[in-house]
C-alpha positions as CSV (number, residue, x, y, z in Angstrom):
1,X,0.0,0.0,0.0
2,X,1.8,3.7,-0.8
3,X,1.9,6.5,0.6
4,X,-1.0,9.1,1.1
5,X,-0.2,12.0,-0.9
6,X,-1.2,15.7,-0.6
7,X,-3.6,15.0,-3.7
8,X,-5.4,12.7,-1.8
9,X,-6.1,14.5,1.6
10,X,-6.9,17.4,-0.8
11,X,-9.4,15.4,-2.7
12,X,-10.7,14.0,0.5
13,X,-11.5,17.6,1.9
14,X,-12.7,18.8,-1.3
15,X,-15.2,16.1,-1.4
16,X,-16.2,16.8,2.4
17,X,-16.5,21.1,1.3
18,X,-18.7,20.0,-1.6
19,X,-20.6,17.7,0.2
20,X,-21.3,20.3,3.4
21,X,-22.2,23.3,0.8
22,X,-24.8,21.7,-0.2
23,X,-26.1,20.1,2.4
24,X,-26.1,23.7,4.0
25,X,-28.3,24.8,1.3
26,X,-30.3,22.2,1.6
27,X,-31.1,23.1,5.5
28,X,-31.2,26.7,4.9
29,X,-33.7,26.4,2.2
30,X,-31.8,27.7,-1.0
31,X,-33.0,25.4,-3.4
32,X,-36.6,25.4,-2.0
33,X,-36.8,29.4,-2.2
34,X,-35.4,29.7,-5.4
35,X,-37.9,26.8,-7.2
36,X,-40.4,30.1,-7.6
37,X,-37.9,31.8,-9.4
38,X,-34.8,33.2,-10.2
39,X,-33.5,36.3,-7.3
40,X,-30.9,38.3,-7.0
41,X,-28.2,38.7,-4.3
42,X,-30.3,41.1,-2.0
43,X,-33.5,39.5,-2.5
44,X,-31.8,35.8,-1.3
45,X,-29.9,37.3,1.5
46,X,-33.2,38.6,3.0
47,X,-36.0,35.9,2.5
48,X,-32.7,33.7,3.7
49,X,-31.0,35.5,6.6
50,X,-27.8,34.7,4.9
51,X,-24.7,37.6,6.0
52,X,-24.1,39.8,3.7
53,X,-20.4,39.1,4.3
54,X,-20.7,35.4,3.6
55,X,-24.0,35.4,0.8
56,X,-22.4,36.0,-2.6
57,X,-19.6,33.6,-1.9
58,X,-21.7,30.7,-0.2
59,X,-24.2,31.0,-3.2
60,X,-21.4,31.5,-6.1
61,X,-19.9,28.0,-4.5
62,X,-23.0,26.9,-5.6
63,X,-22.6,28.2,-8.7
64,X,-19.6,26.5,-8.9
65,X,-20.5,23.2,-7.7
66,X,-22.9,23.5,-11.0
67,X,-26.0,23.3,-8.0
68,X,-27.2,26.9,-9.1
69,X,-27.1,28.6,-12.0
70,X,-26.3,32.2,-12.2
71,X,-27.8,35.5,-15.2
72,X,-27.0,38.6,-15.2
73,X,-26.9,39.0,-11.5
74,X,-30.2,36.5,-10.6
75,X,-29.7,33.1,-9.3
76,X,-31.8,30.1,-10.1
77,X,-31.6,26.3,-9.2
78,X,-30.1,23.8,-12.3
79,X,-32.1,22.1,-13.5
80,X,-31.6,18.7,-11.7
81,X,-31.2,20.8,-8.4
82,X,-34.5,21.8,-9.1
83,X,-36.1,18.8,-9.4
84,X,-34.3,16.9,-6.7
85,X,-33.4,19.5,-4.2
86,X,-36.3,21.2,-3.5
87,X,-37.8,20.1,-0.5
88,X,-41.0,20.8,-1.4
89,X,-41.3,18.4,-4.6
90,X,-42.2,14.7,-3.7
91,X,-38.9,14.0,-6.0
C-alpha cells in the first residue's frame, strides 16, 4: 500500500467542502426558495437570513458546484437541483 499524498487529503476535503455546501443549502432552504424563481443577491440574502459578508460567496460556490445557475446578476436552481433539491417536490 503507498503513501498518502497531498492530492489525496486534498481530494478528500474537497469532497467533504462540496458535500457540506450543499447540504447547508439544503437546510437553509436555498434550493426550495429559489424553485419560484430566479433572485438576486439582496433579494436571497433577506428571504434567507444569509450575512451579507458570507452570501455571494456561499451562493457562487453553488454556482460553482454547478448546484445553481447564475444571469445577469439573478440566481436560479439547475435544472436537476431543481427537481431533486427542493424540499417541497415529492422528488
Amino acid at each position: 500500500m503507498g503513501a498518502t499524498t497531498p492530492e489525496t487529503i486534498m481530494q478528500l476535503g474537497m469532497g467533504f467542502w462540496a458535500s457540506k455546501a450543499m447540504l447547508s443549502a439544503v437546510e437553509l432552504g436555498v434550493f426550495t426558495e429559489l424553485a419560484a424563481g430566479p433572485a438576486g443577491l439582496p433579494d436571497l440574502q433577506a428571504r434567507l437570513k444569509l450575512h451579507p459578508r458570507s452570501a455571494r460567496d456561499f451562493l457562487d460556490t453553488l454556482v460553482a458546484l454547478k448546484l445553481l445557475e447564475r444571469e445577469d446578476g439573478r440566481y436560479r436552481n439547475a435544472p436537476d437541483t431543481d427537481l431533486f433539491l427542493d424540499k417541497a417536490k415529492p422528488s
